[in-house]
C-alpha positions, 0 to 999 in steps of 0.5 A: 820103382837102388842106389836107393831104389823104388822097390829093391831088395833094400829099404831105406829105414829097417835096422840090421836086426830089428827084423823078425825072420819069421815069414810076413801075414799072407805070406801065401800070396807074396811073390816067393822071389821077395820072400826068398829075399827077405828070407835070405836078409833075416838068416832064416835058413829053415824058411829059405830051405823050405821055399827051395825044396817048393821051388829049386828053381828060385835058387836062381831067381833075380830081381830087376836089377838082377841080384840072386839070393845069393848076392843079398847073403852075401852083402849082408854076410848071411853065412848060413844061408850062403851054404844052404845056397850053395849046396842047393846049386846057387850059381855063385858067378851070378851077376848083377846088372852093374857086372858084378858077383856075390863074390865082389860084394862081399869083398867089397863089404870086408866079410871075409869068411863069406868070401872064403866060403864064396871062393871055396865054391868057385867064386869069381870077383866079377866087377869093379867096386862090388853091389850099388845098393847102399847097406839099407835093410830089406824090405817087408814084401807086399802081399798082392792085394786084388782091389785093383783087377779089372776085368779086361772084358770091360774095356773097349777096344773096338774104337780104341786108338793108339796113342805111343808105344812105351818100353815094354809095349803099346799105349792106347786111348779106350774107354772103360766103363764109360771114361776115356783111359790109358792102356798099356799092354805089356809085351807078350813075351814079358806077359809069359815071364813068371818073374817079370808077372810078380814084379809087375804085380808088386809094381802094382801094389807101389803104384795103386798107394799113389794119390797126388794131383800130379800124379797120373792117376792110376786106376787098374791093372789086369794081371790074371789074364794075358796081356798084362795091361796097366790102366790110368787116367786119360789126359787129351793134351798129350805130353810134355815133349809133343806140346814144346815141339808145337809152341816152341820156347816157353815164357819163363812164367810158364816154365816155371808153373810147369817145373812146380808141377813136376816138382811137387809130383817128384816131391812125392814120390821121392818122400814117404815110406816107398820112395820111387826113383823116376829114372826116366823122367824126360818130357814124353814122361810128363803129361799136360792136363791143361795149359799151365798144369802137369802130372808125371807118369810113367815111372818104375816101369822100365824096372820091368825089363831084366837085363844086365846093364842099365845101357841095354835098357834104352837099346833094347827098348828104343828109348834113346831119347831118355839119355839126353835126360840121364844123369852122368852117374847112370851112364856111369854106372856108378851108385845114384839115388834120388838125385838122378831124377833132380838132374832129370829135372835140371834138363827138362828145365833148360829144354822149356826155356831154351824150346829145344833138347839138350844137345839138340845137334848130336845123337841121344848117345853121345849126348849122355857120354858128353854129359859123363864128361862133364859137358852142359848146354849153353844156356842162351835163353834171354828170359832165362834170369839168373835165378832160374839159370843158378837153379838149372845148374844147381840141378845138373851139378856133376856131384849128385851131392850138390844137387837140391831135392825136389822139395828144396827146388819148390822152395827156390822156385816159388819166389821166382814165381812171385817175381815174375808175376809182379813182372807181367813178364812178356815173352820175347822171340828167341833166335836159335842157332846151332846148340853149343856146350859148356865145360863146368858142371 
């Protein structure tokens, strides 16, 4: 799990300086990427000399959002370490997935001697408005702890079946050492992919910290041997989205049970000292445990896939679905934080009550640039009630600013819930038509 990111190069709570350049315990079983990077943030020319002298290639090396060392020197205005880079053949025209170049951060940050430096070795201004990060430091790497490793050996896969097919490979129902589990295999071509290993490895080391009811728990992973697979909790009654298409519109009671689920999960992962950014949080991405209660998964993973601009994300994968959930700001391409996951939130709340997707009569695509524009569903759903339609617009106001946080959300929610309860509200049929679109927030 930019922006405020899950797990960028950036944290949000470190001071500029505070932080020794000196390398962190068990330096020898981080990823040699994050230590570059951090290397890189603290000015430590000798360390950062050191790991490129082991490894030339790490020069080069970018995060999933696809910065180099060289973006993160030039952000935080780390002169000496930009030159160290540059003579050791840094490519200074390098992008990130948002398009732009050390370079245009650095102008858009006012070093102005890192760009004349930058400029000296051919830099371009790449972008439009320089890095999306916000000036947060970064981040300690995680040493890659080994509790976690499952023998693969142990999981049965004679009577394994396949459940979905996730961005990065497939998803299967098996048992390992007795209980029914989730496996996602990674790609093989991901699995070969040294730099997607460690950020999955680290991805790993966020993920086995998360303990929460609502939550999907995780349980495992293999990652010294190939296929890469992640294993968690099994839960029989599918997803979110598949359990809507079966019933239909939701009574406002269920609804809101489920969206306090999502919410305290979000809650959660939006709080601590590792914040995860969902960024696809949709229907197919929330599990039913049982008739009332839900656990979100499937976040951070799309983080795994290196590619330049978070639209090739979904083309690539097939994961059109997740724009009629997408902020407009992601579409975009402007800087988001934990908000894009309350807009998120705001759809699949409309969707449960109104039983159909945001957007229903036009393509995944073109739902998101309607968003960008400012366009809404028509809420028409008669068990909708004022309170609950005000919280759906709070969510998916076009200023990411105005909208609530999951933990403000429960706060709404849960006296709508006692007012319903005392209502005995019963659930009226809907009469759907073809879905039409507001102009407002």
């Amino acid at each position: 799990m930019a922006e405020a990111s899950p797990r960028s190069p950036v944290s949000p709570s470190a001071s500029d300086s505070s932080k020794s350049a000196s390398a962190p315990p068990d330096s020898h079983r981080i990823s040699q990427t994050s230590l570059l990077f951090w290397h890189t943030r603290n000015n430590d020319v000798k360390n950062v000399e050191r790991l490129l002298q082991d490894n030339l290639s790490l020069v080069s090396a970018h995060d999933y959002d696809n910065r180099t060392a060289l973006h993160v020197a030039a952000f935080f205005n780390r002169i000496e370490v930009a030159e160290l880079l540059l003579r050791y053949k840094a490519p200074v025209n390098a992008t990130d997935r948002w398009g732009n170049s050390p370079l245009a951060d650095a102008e858009s940050e006012g070093h102005g001697e890192m760009a004349d430096l930058l400029k000296k070795y051919g830099g371009r201004v790449m972008g439009s408005h320089g890095s999306r990060l916000e000036p947060k430091d970064v981040a300690p790497p995680v040493p890659q702890r080994c509790d976690w490793e499952i023998d693969p050996n142990e999981i049965d896969f004679q009577k394994s079946t396949i459940i979905g097919k996730g961005s990065f490979g497939e998803i299967r129902k098996t048992v390992w050492r007795g209980t029914s589990v989730a496996v996602k295999t990674i790609l093989p071509s991901l699995s070969d992919d040294k730099l997607i290993v460690e950020d999955f490895k680290h991805e790993v080391e966020l993920l086995v910290k998360l303990r929460h009811p609502n939550i999907v728990q995780f349980l495992g992973a293999v990652t010294i041997r190939k296929p890469l697979m992640l294993v968690t909790e099994y839960l029989k009654m599918g997803d979110l989205h598949q359990y809507m298409k079966n019933k239909g519109p939701l009574p406002a009671i269920k609804a809101v049970d489920f969206a306090l689920d999502i919410a305290r999960g979000m809650t959660f992962l939006h709080t601590g000292p590792n914040v995860i950014i969902h960024r696809d949080l949709k229907p197919r991405n929330v599990l039913l445990v049982d008739e009332r209660h839900l656990k979100v998964g499937d976040f951070g993973l799309s983080k795994l896939i290196t590619v330049k601009n978070l639209h090739e994300v979904y083309k690539l994968t097939g994961e059109t679905g997740s724009y009629r959930y997408m902020a407009p700001e992601v579409f975009r391409h402007r800087a988001y934080d934990t908000k894009v996951d309350v807009f998120s939130f705001g759809m699949i709340l409309y969707e449960m009550l109104e039983g159909i997707p945001p957007f229903q009569g036009i393509e995944p695509y073109e739902a998101a640039r309607a968003v960008s524009t400012g366009e809404r569903p028509e809420i028409t759903a008669r068990t909708c009630t004022p309170a609950l339609k005000h919280i759906i617009k709070l969510c998916w106001h076009k200023d990411k600013d105005q909208r609530p946080t999951f933990a403000k959300i429960l706060e709404i929610l849960e006296p709508i819930r006692n007012e319903l309860d005392s209502q005995h509200e019963p659930h009226f049929p809907f009469f759907h038509h073809s879905p039409k679109s507001v102009h407002g927030l």
